[in-house]
N, C-alpha and C positions, 0 to 999 in steps of 0.2 A: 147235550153232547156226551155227557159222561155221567153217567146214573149207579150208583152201588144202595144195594138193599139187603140189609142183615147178613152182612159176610162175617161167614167162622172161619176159624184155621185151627186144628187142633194137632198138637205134636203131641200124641201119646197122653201122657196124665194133663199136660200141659194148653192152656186156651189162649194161643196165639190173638185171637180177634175175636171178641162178644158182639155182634151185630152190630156190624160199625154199618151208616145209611148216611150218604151225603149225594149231593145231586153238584156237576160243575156245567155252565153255561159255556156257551161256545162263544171261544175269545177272548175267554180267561185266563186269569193266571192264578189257580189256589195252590196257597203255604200249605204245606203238611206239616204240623210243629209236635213234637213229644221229645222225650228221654231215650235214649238207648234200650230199645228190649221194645218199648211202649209199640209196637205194630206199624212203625208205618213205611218197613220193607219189605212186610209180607202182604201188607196191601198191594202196593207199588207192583208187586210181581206178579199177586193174581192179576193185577188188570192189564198186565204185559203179556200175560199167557204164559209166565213162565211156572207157573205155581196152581193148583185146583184149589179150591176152596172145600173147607169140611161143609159148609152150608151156605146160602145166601146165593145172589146172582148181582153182575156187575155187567154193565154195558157200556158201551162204546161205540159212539155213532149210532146207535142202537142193533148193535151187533153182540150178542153175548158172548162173552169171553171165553166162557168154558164150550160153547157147544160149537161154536165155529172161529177157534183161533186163530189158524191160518188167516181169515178177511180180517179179523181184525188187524193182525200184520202189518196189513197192508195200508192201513191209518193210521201204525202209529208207529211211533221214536222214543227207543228206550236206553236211556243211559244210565247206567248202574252206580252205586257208591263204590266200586271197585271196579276198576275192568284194563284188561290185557290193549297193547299195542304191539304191532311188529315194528319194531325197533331195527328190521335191517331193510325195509321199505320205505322208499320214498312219497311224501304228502302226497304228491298225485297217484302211487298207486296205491298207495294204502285206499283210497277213497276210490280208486277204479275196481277195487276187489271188492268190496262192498257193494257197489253199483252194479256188479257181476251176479253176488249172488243174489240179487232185486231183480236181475232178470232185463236191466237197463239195458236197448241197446247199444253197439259200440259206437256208433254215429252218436249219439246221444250226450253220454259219457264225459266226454274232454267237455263240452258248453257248462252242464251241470256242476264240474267240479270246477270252472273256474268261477261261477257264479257263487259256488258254496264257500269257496276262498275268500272270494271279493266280501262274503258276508260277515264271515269268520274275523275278518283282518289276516290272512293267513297267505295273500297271494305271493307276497313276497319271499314265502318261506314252499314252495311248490315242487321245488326242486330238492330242497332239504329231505335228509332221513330222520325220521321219526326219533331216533333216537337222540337227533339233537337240539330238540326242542327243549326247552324250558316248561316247567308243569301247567302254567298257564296256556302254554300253548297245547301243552296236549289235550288240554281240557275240553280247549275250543276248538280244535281238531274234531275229537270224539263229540262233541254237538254238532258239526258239521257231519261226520259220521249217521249219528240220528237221524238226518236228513234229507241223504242223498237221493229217497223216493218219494220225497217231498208232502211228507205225515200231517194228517189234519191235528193229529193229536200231540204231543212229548211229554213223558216222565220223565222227570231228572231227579237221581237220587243223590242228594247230599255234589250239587253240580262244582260248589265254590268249596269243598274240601281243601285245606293246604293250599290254598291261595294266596299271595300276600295282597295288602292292601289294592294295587295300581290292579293286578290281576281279578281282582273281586269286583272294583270298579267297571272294569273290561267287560266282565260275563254280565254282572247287572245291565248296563246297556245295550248287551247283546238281546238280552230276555226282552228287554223292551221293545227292540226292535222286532223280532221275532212276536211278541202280542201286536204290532201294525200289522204285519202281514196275516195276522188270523188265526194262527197257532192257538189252539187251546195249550193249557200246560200248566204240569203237575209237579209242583217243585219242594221237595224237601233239603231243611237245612236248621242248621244249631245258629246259624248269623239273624237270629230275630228284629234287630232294627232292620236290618236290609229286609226282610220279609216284607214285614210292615209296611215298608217306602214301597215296594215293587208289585205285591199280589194287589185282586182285586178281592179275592173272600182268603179264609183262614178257615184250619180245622186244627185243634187242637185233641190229639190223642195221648191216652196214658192208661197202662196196661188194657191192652187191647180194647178200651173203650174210647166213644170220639165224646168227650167230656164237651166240645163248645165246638160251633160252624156259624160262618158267617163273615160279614165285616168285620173289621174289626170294633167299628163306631156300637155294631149290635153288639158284639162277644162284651163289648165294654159297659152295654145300657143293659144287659141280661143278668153277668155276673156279678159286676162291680156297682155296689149300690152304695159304696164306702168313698170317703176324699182318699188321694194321698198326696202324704204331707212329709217332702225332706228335711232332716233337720241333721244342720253339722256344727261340730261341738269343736274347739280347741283341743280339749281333754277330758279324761275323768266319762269316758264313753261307758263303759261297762254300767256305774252308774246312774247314766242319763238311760240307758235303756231300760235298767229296771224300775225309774222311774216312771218311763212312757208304761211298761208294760202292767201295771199299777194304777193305772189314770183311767178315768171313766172316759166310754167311747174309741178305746187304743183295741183294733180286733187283733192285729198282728203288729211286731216289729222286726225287719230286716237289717242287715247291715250290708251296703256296697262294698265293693273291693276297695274303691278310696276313702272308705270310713265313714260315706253318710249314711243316718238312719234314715231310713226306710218308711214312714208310719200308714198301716191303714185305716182310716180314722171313722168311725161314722155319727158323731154327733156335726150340729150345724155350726155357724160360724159364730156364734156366742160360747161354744162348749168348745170348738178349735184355739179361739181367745184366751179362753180358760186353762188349757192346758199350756200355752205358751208362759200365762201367767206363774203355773206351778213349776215351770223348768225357769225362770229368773227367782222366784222365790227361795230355791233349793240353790240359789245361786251359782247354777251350772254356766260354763262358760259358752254361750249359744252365740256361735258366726253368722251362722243363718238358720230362717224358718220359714219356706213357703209350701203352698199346694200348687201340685202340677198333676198334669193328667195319666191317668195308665198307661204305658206303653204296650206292647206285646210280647215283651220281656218281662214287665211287672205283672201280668194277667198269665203269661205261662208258669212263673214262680209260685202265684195261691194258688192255681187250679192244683196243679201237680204236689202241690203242697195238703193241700184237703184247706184249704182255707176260706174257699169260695164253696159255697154251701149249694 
């Protein structure tokens, strides 16, 4: 459904995107994860047609993006990490101007937007002006937006930006529902559990290279050949770290916001034992100690970190 091979972007002295190549199956839904800068709004936007690539080719339905962007248009649904609303427009016209200029006709029109509503959760709010939505709503407005020509494809950049919890909840099970109906979809965001729980592949970018693709079960049996192992201490932290950091088989140590370490560990569980041993022998004061698995929040922190080799 969506094929990119060795795309550049180059801004002047600057190398926006080093041949980034990922293939997306139709019916998907791939994370796009990186840092701020790390490429993946300039990706986003060549395969929206809004942007040329310095090199490479990207496809769509298998429509090339650069040399026929009009069709591709017409497959697909792009919402930006930024984007304007008219604020003195009502839901249904906001969405009938849209449908206007897709060329929809006016018979057409009212069905579509109230079906686009009924999907949104939006119908109740139909008659409302734009401007008195709540950001949530407008979110889900402008996804509805996305779709009024009813796209095989959707980019969403950074979709759950400023959302609060209940509203993040909202748009997650929007996307899901939206992958029943068939929707491919291209979704970037900094909320990496929720990624995790929602996409079906992941790619992980950092400056302009795509560093890991895939599941995440593979990004985790590729990269991560290390245990990780939390450990939360009462006190005396600074310590206990430089003691992990000191210990045979400790390749990295992190600290959480809520004070646990982090450890990534790669000896087995005789040399894991061991190191438990030397954190009661230093008589540190140790809450707890177990191994859990990588998340996609622990696997973006090494990659991006250079820790992952």
């Amino acid at each position: 459904m969506i094929k990119v091979e060795g795309l550049q972007k180059q801004y002047g002295k600057m190398q926006a995107l080093k041949g980034v190549s990922f293939e997306i199956k139709e019916g998907s839904i791939f994370g796009f994860v990186g840092p701020n800068g790390a490429g993946k709004t300039t990706t986003m936007k060549i395969l929206a047609t809004l942007m040329r690539p310095t090199a490479g080719h990207a496809y769509i339905d298998g429509i090339d993006v650069t040399r026929y962007p009009q069709k591709v248009r017409e497959v697909l649904g792009y919402m930006p990490d930024f984007f304007g609303v008219y604020d003195r427009l009502k839901v249904t016209e906001y969405l009938d101007f849209y449908g206007s200029c897709y060329k929809i006709p006016v018979t057409r029109r009212k069905s579509i937007i109230a079906d686009l509503l009924e999907l949104v959760d939006l119908s109740h709010k139909a008659d409302a002006y734009v401007d008195s939505l709540s950001r949530g709503m407008k979110q889900r407005l402008c996804l509805a937006r996305c779709m009024v020509h009813d796209p095989k494809v959707l980019i969403l950049d950074e979709p759950a930006s400023g959302l609060d919890p209940r509203a993040r909840v909202e748009m997650r099970e929007l996307l899901r529902e939206l992958k029943k109906m068939g929707k491919t979809i291209i979704i970037s965001s900094h909320i990496l559990p929720e990624l995790a729980e929602l996409c079906t592949e992941v790619g992980i970018i950092e400056v302009g290279e795509l560093v890991a693709v895939g599941t995440l079960d593979r990004i985790t049996a590729q990269l991560s050949h290390d245990r990780l192992i939390q450990i939360k201490v009462e006190t005396r932290l600074e310590e206990t770290t430089q003691l992990l950091q000191e210990s045979p088989g400790v390749v990295a140590v992190t600290e959480t916001a809520d004070g646990v370490l982090q450890v990534s560990f790669s000896g087995d569980s005789a040399e894991q034992r061991e190191l438990l041993r030397r954190l009661v022998l230093a008589e540190l004061p140790v809450l707890s100690f177990a191994e859990t698995s990588n998340s996609l929040e622990d696997l973006f922190m090494r990659i991006t970190r250079g820790v992952v080799q």
